[in-house]
C-alpha positions in Angstrom: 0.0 0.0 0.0 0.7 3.5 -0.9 2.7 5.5 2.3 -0.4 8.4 1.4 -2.9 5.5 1.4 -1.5 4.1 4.9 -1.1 7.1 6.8 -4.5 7.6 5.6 -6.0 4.4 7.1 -3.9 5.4 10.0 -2.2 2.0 9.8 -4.1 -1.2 10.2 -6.4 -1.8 12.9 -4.9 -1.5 15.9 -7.7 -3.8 17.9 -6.9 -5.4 21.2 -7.7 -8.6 20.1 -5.4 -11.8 19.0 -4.8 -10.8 14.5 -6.9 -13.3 13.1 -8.5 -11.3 10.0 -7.1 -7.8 10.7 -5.1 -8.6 6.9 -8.3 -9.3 5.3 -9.8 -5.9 7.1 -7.3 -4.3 5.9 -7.6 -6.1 2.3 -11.6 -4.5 2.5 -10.6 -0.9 3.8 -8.6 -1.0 0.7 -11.1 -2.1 -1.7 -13.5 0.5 -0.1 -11.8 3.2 -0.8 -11.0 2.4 -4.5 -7.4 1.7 -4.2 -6.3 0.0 -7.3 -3.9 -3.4 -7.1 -1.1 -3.7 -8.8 0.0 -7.7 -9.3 3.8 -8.3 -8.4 6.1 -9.8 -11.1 8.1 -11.4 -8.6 7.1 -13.9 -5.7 6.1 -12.9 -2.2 7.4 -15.1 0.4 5.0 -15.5 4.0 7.1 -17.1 6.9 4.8 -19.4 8.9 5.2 -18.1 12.4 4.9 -20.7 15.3 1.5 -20.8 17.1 -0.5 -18.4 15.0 -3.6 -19.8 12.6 -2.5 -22.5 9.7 -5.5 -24.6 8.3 -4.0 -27.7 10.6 -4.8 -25.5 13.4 -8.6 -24.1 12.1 -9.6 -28.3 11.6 -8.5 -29.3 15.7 -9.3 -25.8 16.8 -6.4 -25.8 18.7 -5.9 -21.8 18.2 -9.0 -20.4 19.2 -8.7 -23.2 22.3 -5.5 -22.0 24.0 -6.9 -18.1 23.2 -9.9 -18.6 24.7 -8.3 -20.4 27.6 -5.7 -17.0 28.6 -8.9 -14.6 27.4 -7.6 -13.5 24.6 -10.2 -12.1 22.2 -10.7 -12.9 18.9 -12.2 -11.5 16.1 -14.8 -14.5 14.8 -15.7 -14.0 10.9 -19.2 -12.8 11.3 -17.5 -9.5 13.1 -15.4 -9.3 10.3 -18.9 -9.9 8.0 -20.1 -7.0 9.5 -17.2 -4.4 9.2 -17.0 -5.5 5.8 -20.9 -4.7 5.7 -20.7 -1.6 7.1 -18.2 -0.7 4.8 -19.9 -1.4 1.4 -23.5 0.4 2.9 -21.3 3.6 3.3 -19.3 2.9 0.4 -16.3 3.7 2.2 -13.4 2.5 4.5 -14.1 2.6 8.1 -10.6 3.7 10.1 -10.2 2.7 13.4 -7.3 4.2 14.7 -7.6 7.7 16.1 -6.2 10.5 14.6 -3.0 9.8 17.6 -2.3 7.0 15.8 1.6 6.1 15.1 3.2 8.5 18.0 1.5 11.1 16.8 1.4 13.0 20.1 5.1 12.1 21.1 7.7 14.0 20.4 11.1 11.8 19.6 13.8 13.2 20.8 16.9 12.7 18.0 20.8 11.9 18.3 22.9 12.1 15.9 25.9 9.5 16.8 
């Protein structure tokens, strides 16, 4: 995404809940908003990270048992239905951050070494 485009979104949802789907609500804020994509000649690599969601994981439920077990929230797909809903009725992106998103209220002090 565009650096205009992301500091637009203000970033992606910054929810307080485990990341299942924030990519694909991200994906949809995109789409929303008209953003055009541009396919990649070359191949994108994801690395599988250790105890996050794999589709071995989504069959035994394995995932959403140990979060739910520590109380760690998680966003199920009919809230992410629903975003996406709310969304294509307003026929725009809805941004969730507020406008203090990214440090914006900090100021960072800089050394030069």
């Amino acid at each position: 995404m565009a650096k205009d485009d992301w500091l637009r979104f203000r970033g992606a949802p910054e929810l307080e809940i485990f990341s299942l789907h924030l990519d694909s609500l991200v994906c949809y804020m995109a789409h929303c908003a008209n953003l055009k994509e541009i396919i990649l000649k070359h191949p994108i690599y994801h690395i599988e990270h250790s105890g996050g969601w794999t589709p071995e994981v989504e069959k035994d439920r394995s995932l959403y048992n140990r979060l739910k077990k520590v109380q760690v929230p998680v966003m199920l797909i009919d809230e992410l239905d629903s975003w996406i809903a709310d969304m294509y009725k307003g026929k725009r992106p809805v941004i969730h951050n507020d406008k203090n998103w990214g440090l914006a209220d900090e100021e960072l002090k800089e050394t030069v070494i």
